[in-house]
N, CA and C atoms of all chains as a GROMACS GRO file, in nm:
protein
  582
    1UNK      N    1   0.799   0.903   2.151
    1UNK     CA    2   0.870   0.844   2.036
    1UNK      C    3   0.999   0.778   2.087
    2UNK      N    4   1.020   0.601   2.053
    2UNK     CA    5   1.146   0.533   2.096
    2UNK      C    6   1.244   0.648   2.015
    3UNK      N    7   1.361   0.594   2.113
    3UNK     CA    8   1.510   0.602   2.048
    3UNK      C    9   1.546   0.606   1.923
    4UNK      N   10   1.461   0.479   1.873
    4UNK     CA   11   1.496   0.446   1.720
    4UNK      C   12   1.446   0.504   1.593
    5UNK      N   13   1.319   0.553   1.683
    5UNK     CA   14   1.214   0.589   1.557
    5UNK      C   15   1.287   0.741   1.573
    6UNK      N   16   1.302   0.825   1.651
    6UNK     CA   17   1.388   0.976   1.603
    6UNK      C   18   1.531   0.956   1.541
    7UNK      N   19   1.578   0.804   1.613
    7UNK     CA   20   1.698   0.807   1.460
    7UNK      C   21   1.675   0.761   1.342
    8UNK      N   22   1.546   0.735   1.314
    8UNK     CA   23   1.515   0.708   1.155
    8UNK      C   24   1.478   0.820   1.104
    9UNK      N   25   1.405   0.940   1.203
    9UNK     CA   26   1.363   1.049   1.120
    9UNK      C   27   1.513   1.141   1.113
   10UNK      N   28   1.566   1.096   1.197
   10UNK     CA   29   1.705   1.185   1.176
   10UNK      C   30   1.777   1.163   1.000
   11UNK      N   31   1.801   1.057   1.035
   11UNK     CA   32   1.895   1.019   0.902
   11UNK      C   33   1.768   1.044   0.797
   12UNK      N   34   1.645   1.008   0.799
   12UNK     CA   35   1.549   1.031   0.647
   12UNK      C   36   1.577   1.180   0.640
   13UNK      N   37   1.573   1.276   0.759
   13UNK     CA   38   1.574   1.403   0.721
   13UNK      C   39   1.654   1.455   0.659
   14UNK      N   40   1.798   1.451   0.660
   14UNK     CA   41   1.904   1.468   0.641
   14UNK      C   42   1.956   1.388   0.525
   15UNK      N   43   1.936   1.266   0.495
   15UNK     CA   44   1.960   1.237   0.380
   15UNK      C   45   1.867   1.284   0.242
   16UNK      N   46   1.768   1.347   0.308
   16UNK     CA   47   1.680   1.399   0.184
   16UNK      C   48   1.718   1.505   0.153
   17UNK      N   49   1.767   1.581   0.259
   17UNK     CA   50   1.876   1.710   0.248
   17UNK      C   51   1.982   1.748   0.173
   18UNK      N   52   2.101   1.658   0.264
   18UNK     CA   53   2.212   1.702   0.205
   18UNK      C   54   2.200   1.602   0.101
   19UNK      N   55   2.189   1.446   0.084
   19UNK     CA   56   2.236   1.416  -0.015
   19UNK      C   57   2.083   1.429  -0.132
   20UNK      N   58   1.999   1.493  -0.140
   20UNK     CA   59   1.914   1.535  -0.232
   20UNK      C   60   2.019   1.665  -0.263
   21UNK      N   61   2.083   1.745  -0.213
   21UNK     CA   62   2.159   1.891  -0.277
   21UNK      C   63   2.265   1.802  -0.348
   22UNK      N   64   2.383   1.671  -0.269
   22UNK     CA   65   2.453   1.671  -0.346
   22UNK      C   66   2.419   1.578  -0.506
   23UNK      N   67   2.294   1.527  -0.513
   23UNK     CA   68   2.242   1.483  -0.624
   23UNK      C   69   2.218   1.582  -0.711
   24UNK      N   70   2.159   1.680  -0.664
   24UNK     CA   71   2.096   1.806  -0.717
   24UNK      C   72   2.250   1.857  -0.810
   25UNK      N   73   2.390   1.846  -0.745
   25UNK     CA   74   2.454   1.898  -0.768
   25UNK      C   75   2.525   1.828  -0.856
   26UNK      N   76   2.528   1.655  -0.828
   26UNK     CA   77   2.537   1.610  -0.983
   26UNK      C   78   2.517   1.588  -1.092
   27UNK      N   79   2.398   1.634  -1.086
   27UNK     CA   80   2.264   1.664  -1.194
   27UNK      C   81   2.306   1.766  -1.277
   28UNK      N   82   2.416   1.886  -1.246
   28UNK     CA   83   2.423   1.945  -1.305
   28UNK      C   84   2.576   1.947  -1.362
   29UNK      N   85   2.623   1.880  -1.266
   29UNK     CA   86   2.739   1.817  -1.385
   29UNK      C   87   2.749   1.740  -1.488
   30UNK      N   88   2.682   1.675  -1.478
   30UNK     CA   89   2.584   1.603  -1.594
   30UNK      C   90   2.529   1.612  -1.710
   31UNK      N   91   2.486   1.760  -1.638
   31UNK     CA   92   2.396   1.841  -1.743
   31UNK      C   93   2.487   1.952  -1.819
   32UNK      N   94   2.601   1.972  -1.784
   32UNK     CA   95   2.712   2.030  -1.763
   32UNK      C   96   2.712   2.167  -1.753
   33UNK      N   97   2.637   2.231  -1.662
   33UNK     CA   98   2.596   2.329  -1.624
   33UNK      C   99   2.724   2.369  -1.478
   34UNK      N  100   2.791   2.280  -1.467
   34UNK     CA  101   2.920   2.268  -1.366
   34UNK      C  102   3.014   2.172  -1.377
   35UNK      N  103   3.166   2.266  -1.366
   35UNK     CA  104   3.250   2.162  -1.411
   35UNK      C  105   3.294   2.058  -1.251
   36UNK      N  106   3.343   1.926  -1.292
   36UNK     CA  107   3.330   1.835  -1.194
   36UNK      C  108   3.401   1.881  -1.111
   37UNK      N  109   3.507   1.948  -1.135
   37UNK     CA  110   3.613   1.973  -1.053
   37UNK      C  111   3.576   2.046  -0.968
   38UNK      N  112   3.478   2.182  -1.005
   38UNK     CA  113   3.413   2.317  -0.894
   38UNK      C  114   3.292   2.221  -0.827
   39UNK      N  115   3.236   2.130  -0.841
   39UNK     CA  116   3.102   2.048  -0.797
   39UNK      C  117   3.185   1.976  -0.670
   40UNK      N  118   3.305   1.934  -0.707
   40UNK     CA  119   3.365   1.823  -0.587
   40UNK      C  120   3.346   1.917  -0.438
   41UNK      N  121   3.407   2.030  -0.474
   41UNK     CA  122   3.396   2.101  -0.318
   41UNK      C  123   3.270   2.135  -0.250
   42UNK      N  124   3.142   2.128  -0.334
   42UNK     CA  125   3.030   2.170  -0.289
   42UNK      C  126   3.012   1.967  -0.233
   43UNK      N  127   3.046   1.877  -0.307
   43UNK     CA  128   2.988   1.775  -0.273
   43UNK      C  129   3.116   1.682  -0.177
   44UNK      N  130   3.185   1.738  -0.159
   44UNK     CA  131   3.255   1.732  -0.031
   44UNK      C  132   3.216   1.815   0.093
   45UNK      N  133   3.151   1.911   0.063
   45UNK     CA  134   3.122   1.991   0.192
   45UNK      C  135   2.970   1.893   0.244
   46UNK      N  136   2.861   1.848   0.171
   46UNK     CA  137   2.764   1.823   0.177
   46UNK      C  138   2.744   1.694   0.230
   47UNK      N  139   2.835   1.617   0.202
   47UNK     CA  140   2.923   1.521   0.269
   47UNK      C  141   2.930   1.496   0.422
   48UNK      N  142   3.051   1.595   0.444
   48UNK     CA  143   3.074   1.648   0.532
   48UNK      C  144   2.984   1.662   0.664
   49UNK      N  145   2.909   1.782   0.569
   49UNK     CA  146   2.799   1.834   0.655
   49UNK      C  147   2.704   1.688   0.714
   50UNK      N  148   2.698   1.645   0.653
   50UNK     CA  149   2.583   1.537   0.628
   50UNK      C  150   2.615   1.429   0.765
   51UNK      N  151   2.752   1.434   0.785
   51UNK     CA  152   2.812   1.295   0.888
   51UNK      C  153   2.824   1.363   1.012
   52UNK      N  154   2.856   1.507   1.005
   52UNK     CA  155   2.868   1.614   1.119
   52UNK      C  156   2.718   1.578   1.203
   53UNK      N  157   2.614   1.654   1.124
   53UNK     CA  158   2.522   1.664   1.185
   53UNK      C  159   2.468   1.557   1.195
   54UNK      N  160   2.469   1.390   1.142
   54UNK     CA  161   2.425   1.286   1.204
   54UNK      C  162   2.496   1.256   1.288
   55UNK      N  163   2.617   1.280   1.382
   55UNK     CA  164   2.661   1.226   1.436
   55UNK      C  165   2.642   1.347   1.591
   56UNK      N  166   2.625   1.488   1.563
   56UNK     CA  167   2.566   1.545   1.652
   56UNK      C  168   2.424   1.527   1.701
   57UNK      N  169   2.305   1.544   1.644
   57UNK     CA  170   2.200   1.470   1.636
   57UNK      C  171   2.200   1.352   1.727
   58UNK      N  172   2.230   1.306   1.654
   58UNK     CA  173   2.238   1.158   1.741
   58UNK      C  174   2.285   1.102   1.878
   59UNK      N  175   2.393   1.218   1.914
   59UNK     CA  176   2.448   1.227   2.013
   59UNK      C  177   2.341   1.273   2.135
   60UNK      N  178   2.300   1.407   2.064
   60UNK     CA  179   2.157   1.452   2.107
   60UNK      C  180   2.089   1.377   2.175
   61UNK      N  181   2.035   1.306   2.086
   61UNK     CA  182   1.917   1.238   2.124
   61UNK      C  183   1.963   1.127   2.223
   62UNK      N  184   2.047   1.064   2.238
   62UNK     CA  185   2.116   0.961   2.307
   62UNK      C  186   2.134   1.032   2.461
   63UNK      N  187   2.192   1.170   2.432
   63UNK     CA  188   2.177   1.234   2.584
   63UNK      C  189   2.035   1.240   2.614
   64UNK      N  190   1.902   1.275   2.581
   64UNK     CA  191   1.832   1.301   2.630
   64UNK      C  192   1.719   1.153   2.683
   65UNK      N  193   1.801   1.059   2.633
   65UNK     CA  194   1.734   0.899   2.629
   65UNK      C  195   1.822   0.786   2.652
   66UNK      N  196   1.968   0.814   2.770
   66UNK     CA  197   2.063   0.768   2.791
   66UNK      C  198   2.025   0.593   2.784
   67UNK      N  199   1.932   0.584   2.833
   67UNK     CA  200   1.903   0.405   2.879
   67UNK      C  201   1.822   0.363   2.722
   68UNK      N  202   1.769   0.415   2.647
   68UNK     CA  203   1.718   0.364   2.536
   68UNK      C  204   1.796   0.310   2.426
   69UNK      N  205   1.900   0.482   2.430
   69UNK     CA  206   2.035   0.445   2.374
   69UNK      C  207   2.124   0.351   2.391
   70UNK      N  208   2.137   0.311   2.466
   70UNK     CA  209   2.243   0.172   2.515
   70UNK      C  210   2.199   0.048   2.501
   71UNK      N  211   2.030   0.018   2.543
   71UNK     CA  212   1.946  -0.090   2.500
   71UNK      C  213   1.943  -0.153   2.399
   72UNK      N  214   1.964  -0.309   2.410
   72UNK     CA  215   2.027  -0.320   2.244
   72UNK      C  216   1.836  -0.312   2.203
   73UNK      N  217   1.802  -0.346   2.050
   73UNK     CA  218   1.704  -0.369   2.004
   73UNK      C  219   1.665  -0.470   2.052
   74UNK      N  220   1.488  -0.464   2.072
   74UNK     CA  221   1.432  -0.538   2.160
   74UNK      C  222   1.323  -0.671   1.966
   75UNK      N  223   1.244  -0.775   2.007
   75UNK     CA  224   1.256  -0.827   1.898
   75UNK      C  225   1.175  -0.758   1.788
   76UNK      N  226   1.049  -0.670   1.852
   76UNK     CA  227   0.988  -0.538   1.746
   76UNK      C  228   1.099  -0.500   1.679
   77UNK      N  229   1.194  -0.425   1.746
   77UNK     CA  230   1.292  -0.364   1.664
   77UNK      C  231   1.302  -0.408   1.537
   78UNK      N  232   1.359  -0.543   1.612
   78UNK     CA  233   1.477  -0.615   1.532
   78UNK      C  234   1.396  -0.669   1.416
   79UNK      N  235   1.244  -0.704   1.368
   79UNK     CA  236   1.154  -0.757   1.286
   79UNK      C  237   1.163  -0.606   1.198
   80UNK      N  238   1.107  -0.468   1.304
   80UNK     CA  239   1.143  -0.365   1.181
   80UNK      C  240   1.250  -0.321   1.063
   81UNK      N  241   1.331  -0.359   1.151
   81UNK     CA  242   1.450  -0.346   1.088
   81UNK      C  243   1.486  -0.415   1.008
   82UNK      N  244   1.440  -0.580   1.000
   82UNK     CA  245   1.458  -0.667   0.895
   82UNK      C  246   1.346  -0.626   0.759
   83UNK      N  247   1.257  -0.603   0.821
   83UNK     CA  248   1.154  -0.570   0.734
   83UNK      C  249   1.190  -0.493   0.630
   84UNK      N  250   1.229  -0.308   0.727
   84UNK     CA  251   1.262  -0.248   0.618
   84UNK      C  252   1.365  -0.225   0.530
   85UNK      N  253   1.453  -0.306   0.580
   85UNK     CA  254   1.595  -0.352   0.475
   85UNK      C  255   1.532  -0.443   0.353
   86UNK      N  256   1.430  -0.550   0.417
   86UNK     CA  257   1.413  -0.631   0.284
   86UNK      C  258   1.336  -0.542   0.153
   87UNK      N  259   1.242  -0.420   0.214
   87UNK     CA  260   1.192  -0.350   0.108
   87UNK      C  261   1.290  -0.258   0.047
   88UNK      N  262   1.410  -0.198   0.101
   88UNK     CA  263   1.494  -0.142   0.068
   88UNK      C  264   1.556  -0.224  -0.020
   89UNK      N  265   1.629  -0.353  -0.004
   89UNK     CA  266   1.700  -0.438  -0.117
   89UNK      C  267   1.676  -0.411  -0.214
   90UNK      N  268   1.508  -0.409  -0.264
   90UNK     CA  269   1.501  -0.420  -0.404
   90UNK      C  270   1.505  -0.282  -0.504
   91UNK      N  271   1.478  -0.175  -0.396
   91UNK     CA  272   1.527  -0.061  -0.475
   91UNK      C  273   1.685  -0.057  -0.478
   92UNK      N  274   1.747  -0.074  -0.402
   92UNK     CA  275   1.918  -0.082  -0.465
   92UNK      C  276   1.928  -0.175  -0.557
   93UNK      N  277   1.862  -0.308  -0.578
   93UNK     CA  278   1.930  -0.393  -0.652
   93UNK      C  279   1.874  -0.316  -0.825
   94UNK      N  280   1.725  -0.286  -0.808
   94UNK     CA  281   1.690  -0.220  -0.919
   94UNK      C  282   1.787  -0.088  -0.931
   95UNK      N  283   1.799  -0.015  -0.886
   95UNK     CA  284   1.858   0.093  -0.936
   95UNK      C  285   2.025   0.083  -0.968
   96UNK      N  286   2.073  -0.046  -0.899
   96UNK     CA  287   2.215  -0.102  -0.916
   96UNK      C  288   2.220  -0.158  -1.098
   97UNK      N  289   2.116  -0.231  -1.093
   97UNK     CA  290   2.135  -0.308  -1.248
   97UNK      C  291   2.034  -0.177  -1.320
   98UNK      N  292   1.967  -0.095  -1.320
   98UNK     CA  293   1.967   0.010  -1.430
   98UNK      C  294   2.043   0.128  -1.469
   99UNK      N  295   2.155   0.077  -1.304
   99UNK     CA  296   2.274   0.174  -1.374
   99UNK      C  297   2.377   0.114  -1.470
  100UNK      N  298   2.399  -0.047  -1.428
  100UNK     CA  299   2.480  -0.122  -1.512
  100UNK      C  300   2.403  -0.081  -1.639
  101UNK      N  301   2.301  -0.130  -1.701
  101UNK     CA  302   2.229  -0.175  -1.864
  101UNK      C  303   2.270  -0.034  -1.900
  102UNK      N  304   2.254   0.123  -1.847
  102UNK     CA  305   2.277   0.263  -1.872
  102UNK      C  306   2.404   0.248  -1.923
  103UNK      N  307   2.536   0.204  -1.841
  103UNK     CA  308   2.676   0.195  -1.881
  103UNK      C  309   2.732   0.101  -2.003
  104UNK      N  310   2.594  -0.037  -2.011
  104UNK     CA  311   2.650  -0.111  -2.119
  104UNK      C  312   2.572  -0.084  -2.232
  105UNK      N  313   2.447  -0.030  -2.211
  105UNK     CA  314   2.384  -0.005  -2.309
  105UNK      C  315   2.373   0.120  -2.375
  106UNK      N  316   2.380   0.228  -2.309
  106UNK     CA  317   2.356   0.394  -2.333
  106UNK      C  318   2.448   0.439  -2.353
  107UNK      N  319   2.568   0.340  -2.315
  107UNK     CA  320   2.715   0.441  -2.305
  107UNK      C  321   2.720   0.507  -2.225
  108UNK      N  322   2.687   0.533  -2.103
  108UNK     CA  323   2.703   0.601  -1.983
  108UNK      C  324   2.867   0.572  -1.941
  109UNK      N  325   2.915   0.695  -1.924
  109UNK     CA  326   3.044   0.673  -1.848
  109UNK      C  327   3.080   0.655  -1.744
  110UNK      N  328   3.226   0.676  -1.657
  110UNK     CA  329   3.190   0.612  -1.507
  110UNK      C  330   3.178   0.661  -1.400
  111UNK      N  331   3.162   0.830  -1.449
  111UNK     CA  332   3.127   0.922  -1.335
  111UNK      C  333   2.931   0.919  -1.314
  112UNK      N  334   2.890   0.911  -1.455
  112UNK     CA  335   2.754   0.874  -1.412
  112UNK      C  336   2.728   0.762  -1.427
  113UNK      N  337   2.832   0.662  -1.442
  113UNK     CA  338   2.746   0.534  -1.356
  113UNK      C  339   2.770   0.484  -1.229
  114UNK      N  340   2.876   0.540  -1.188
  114UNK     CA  341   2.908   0.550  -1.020
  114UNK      C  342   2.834   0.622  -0.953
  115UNK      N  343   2.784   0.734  -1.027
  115UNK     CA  344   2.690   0.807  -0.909
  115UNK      C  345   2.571   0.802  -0.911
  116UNK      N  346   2.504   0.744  -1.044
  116UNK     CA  347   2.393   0.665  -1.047
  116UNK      C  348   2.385   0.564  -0.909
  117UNK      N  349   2.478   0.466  -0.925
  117UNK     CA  350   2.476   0.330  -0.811
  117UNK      C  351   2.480   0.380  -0.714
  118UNK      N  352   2.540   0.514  -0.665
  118UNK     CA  353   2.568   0.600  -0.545
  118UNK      C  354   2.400   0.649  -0.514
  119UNK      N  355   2.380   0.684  -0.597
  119UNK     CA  356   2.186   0.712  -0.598
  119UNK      C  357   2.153   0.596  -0.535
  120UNK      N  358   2.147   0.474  -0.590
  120UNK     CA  359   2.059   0.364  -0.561
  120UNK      C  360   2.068   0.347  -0.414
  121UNK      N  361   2.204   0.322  -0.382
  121UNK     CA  362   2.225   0.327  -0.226
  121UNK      C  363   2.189   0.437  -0.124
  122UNK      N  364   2.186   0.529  -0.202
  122UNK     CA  365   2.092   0.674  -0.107
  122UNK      C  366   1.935   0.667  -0.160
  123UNK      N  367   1.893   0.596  -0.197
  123UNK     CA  368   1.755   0.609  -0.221
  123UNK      C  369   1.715   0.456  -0.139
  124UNK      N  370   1.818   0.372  -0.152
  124UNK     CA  371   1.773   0.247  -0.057
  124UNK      C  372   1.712   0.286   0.053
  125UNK      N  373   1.848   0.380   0.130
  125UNK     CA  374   1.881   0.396   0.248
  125UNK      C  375   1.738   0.516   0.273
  126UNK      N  376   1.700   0.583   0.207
  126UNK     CA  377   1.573   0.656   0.250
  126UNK      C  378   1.432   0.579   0.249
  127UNK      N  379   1.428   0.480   0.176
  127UNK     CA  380   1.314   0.357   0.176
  127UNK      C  381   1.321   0.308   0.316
  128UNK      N  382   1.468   0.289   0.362
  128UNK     CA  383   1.486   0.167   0.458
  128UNK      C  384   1.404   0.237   0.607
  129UNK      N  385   1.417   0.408   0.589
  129UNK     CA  386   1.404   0.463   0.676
  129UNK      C  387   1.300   0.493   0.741
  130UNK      N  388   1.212   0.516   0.552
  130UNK     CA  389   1.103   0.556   0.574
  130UNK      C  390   0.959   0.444   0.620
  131UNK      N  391   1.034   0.285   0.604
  131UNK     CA  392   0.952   0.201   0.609
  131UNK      C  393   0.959   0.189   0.759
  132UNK      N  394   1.109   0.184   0.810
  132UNK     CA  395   1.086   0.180   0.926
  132UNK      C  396   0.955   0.259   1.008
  133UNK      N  397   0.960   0.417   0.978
  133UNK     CA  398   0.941   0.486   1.074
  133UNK      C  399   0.749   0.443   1.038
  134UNK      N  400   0.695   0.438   0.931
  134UNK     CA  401   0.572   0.377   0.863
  134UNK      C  402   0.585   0.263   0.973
  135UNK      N  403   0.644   0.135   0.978
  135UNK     CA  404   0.604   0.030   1.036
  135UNK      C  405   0.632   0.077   1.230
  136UNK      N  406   0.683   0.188   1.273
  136UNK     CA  407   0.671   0.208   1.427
  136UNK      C  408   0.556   0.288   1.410
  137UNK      N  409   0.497   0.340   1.303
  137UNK     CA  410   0.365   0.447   1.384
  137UNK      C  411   0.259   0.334   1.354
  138UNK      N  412   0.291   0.262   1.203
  138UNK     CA  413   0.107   0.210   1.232
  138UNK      C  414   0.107   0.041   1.244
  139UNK      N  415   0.245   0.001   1.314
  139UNK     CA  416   0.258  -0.128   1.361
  139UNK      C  417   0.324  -0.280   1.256
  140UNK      N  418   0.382  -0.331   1.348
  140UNK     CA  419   0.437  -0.437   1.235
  140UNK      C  420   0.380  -0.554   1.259
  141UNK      N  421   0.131  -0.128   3.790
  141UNK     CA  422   0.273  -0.131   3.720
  141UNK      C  423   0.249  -0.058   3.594
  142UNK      N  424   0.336   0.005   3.560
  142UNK     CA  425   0.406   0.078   3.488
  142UNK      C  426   0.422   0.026   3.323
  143UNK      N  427   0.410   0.058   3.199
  143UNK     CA  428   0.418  -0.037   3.068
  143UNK      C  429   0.591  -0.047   3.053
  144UNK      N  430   0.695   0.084   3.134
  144UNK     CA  431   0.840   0.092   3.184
  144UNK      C  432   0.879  -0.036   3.251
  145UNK      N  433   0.762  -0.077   3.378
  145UNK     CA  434   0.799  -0.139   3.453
  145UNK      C  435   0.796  -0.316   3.405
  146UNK      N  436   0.661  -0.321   3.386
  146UNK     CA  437   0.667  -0.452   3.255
  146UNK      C  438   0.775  -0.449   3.158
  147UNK      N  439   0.816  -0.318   3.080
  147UNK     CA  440   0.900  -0.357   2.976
  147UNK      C  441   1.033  -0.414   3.024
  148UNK      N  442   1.084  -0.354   3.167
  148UNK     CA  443   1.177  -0.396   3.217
  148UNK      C  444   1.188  -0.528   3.246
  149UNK      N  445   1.114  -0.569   3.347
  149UNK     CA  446   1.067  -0.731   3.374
  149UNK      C  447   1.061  -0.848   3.222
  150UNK      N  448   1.044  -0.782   3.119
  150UNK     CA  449   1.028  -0.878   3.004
  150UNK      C  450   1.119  -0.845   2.898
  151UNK      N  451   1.209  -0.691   2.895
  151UNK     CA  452   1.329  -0.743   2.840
  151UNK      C  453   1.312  -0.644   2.715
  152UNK      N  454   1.242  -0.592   2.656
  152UNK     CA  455   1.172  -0.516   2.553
  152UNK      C  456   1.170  -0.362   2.629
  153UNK      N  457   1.127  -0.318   2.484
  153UNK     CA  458   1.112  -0.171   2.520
  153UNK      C  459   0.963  -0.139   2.569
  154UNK      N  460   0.950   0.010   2.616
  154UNK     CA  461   0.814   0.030   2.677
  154UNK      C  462   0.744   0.084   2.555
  155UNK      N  463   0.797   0.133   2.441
  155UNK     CA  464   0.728   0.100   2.299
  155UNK      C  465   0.643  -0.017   2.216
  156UNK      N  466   0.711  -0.095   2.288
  156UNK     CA  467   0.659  -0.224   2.248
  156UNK      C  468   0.570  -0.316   2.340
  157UNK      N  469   0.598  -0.249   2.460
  157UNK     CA  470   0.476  -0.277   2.507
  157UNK      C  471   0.324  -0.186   2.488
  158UNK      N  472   0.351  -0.116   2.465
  158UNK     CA  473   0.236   0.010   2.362
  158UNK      C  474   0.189  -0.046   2.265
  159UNK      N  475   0.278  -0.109   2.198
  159UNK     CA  476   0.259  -0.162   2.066
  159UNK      C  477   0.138  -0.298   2.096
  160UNK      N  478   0.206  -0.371   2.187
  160UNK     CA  479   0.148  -0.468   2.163
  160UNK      C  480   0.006  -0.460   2.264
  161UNK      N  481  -0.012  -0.364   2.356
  161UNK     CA  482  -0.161  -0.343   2.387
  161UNK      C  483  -0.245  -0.284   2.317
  162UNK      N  484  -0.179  -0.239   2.226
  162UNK     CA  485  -0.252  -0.116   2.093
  162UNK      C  486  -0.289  -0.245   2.028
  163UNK      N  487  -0.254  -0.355   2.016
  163UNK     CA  488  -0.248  -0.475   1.914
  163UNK      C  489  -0.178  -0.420   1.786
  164UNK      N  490  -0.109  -0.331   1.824
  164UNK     CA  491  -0.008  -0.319   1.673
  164UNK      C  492   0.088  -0.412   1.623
  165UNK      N  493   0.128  -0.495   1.786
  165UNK     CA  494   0.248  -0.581   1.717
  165UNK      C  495   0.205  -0.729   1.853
  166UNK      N  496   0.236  -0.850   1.744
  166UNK     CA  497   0.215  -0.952   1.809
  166UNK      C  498   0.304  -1.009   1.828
  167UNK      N  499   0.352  -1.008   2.019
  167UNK     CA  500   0.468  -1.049   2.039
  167UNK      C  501   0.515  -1.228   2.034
  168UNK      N  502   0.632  -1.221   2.035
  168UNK     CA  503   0.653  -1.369   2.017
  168UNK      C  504   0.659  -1.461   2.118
  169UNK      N  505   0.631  -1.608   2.130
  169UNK     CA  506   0.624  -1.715   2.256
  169UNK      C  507   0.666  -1.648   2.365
  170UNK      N  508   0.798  -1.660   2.343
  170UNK     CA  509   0.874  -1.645   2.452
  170UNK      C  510   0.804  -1.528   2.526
  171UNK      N  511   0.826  -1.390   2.442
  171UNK     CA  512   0.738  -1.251   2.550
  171UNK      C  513   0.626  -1.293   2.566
  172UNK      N  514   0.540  -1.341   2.498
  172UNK     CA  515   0.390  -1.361   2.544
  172UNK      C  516   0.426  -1.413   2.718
  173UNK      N  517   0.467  -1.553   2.708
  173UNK     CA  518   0.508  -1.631   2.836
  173UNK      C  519   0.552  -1.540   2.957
  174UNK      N  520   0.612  -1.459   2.881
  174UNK     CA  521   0.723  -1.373   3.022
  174UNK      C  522   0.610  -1.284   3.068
  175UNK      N  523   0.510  -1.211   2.976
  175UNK     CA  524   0.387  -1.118   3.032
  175UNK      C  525   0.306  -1.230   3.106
  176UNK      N  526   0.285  -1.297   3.077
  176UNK     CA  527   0.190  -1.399   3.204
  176UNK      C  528   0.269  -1.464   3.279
  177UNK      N  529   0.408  -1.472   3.310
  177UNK     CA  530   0.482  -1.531   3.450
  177UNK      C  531   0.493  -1.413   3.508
  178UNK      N  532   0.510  -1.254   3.460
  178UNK     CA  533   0.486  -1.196   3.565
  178UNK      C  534   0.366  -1.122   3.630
  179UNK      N  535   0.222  -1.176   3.552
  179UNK     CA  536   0.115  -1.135   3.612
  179UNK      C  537   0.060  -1.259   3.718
  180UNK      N  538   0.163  -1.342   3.677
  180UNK     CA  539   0.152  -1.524   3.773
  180UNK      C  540  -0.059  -1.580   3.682
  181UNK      N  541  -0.027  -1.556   3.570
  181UNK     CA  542  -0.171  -1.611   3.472
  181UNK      C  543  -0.097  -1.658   3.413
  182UNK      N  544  -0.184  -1.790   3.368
  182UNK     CA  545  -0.180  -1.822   3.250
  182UNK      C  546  -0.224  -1.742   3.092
  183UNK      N  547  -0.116  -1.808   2.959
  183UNK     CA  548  -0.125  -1.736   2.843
  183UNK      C  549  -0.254  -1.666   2.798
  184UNK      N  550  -0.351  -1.782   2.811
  184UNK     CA  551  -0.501  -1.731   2.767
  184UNK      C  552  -0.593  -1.648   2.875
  185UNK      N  553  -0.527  -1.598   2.910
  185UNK     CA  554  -0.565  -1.477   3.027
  185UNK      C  555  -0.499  -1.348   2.987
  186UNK      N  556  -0.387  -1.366   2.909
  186UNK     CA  557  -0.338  -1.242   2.882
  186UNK      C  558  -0.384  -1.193   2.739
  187UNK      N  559  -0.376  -1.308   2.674
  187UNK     CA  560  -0.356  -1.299   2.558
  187UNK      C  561  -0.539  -1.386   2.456
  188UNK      N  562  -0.560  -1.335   2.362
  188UNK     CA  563  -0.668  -1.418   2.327
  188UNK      C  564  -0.652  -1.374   2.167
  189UNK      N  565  -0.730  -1.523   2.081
  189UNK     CA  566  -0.689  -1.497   1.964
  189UNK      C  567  -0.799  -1.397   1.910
  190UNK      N  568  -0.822  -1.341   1.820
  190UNK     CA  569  -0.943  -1.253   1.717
  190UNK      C  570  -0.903  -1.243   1.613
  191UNK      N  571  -0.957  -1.324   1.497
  191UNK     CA  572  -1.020  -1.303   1.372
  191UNK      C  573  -1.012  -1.207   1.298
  192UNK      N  574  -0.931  -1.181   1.224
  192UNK     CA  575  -0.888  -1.052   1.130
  192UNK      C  576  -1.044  -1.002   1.016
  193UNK      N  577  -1.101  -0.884   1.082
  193UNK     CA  578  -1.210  -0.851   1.002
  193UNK      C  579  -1.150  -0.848   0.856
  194UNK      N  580  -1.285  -0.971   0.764
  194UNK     CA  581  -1.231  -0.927   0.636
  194UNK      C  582  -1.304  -0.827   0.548
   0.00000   0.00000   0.00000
């Protein structure tokens, strides 16, 4: 497995993780099963956690694949990578404008429509990942 | 040689040279060219077209 493809399963893993708990955890502020104020420290830690261990990880893997790591992207890469950003776009842009119509239409306020849009961009970012790692096993 | 040693010589990763003997990925002019200047063949020696079963 390249360089790239264990840092796509890195970040898919981990963003399904921590930021699936800290969704989990706005879900229930929401639901108001927690007040925002006691939720911030769980979703500051998760946070946290979340940049820690991608940035250990990653380090990881970079030691054990010193020359892959440094290699810029070769043009496979660079086609995957366009690829799976362009399928990613359209889930942020959709989940960007059904958080707007929620705020102008539902009355949504601006803690859940910020963290709605905060969704869209963590659900992009797990598309982007997962297409990648789909287009390195069964080819682009 | 090595799919390391080709990948080196042409600039790409040795993934992608996997890739593209697997026929998973069809590389572009330029790499095609660089895999047949360093086997000293011409393109249609390395490379040949096939017909996508429909």
């Amino acid at each position: 497995m390249s360089f790239r493809e264990k840092s796509a399963w890195i970040s898919l893993v981990l963003i399904a993780v921590f930021l699936g708990a800290y969704f989990w955890n706005v879900s229930l502020v929401l639901s108001g099963e927690m007040r925002q104020a006691a939720a911030m420290h769980w979703q500051l830690a998760l946070v946290v956690g979340f940049v820690v261990l991608e940035i250990v990880l990653h380090v990881a893997i970079a030691i054990q694949s010193p020359r892959d790591a440094r290699a810029p992207k070769d043009e496979r890469e660079r086609l995957i990578s366009l690829k799976a950003t362009h399928i990613a776009y359209f889930v942020l842009l959709g989940g960007t404008l059904l958080s707007l119509f929620a705020h102008w239409h539902l009355g949504w306020g601006a803690y859940a429509t910020t963290q709605h849009v905060l969704l869209a961009v963590v659900a992009a970012e797990l598309v982007k990942f997962a297409s990648q790692i789909v287009f390195y096993r069964r080819g682009v | 040689m090595t799919q390391q040693d080709l990948a080196d010589r042409i600039g790409v990763t040795r993934q992608t040279v996997n890739a593209i003997e697997l026929g998973k990925y069809s590389p572009s002019l330029e790499v095609a060219f660089r895999i047949a200047a360093v086997f000293g063949v011409g393109l249609d020696q390395v490379f040949q077209y096939e017909k996508p079963a429909r």
